[in-house]
C-alpha positions as CSV (number, residue, x, y, z in Angstrom):
1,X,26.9,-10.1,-16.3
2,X,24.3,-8.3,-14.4
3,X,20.4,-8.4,-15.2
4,X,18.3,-5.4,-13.8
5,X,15.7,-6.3,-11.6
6,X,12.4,-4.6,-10.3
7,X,14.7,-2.0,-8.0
8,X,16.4,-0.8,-9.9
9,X,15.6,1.6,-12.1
10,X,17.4,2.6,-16.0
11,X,16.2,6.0,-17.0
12,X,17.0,9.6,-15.9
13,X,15.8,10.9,-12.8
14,X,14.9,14.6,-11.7
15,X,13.6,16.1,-8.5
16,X,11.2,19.0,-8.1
17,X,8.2,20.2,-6.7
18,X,4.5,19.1,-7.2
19,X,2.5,22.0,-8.1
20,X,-0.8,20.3,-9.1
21,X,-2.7,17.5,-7.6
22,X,-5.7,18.0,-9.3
23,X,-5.7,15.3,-11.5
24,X,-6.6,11.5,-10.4
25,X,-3.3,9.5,-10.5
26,X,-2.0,12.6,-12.2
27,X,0.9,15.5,-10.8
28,X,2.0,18.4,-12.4
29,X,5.9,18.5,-11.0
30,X,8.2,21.7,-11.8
31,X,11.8,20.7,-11.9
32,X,14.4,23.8,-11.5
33,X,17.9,23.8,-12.4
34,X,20.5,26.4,-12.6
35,X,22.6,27.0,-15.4
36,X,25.1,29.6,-16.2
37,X,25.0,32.0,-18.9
38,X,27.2,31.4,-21.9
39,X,28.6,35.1,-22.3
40,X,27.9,37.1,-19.4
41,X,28.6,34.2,-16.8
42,X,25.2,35.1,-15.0
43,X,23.3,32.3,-12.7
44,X,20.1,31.7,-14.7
45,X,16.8,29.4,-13.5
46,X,15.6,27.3,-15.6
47,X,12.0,25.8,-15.1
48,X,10.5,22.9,-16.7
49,X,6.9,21.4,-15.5
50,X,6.7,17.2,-16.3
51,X,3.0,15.9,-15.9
52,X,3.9,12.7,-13.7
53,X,1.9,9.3,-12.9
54,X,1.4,8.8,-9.6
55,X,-0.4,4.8,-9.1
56,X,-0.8,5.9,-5.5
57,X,-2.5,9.1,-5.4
58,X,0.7,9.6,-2.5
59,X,1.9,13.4,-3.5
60,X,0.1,16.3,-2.4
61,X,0.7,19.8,-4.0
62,X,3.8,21.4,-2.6
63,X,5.8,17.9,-1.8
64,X,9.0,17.6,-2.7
65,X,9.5,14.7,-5.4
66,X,11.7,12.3,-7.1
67,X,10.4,10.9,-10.5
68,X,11.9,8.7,-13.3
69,X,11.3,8.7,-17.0
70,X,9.2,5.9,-18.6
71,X,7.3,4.6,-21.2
72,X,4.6,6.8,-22.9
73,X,1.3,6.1,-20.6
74,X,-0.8,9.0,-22.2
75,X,-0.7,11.8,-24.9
76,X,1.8,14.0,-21.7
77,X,3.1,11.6,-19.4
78,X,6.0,10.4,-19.5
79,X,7.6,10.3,-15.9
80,X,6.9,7.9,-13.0
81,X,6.6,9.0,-9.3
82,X,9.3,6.9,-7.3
83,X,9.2,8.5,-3.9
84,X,7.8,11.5,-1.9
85,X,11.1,13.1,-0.2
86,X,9.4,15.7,1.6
């Protein structure tokens, strides 16, 4: 049997795009996904923003992301920065 260490992580994980850095240790990351529509068959984007702790300060606005979903740390975050992909 396997025990999970630090690395690795247990949790979903989304990418997207950090459209506020206005916060201390805080990001505001929009995640898009496509899904297709039921009836009509139709390509439709779907938007979702995530506020996202970032320890670091590391992301600046417009950086492509990859966060991971956590604990509750405040009243809106609930995602974790793991890397800055771009």
């Amino acid at each position: 049997m396997e025990t999970n260490t630090k690395t690795e992580h247990k949790g979903q994980t989304r990418e997207g795009v950090v459209v506020s850095d206005k916060m201390d240790k805080t990001r505001v990351v929009e995640v898009t996904r496509l899904i297709t529509h039921a009836q009509y068959g139709k390509i439709i984007r779907r938007k979702i923003k995530y506020s996202v702790h970032d320890e670091k300060n590391e992301s600046k606005a417009g950086n492509k992301v990859s966060i991971i979903q956590t604990r509750p740390i405040s009243k809106t975050k609930r995602w974790r920065l793991i890397k800055v992909l771009s």
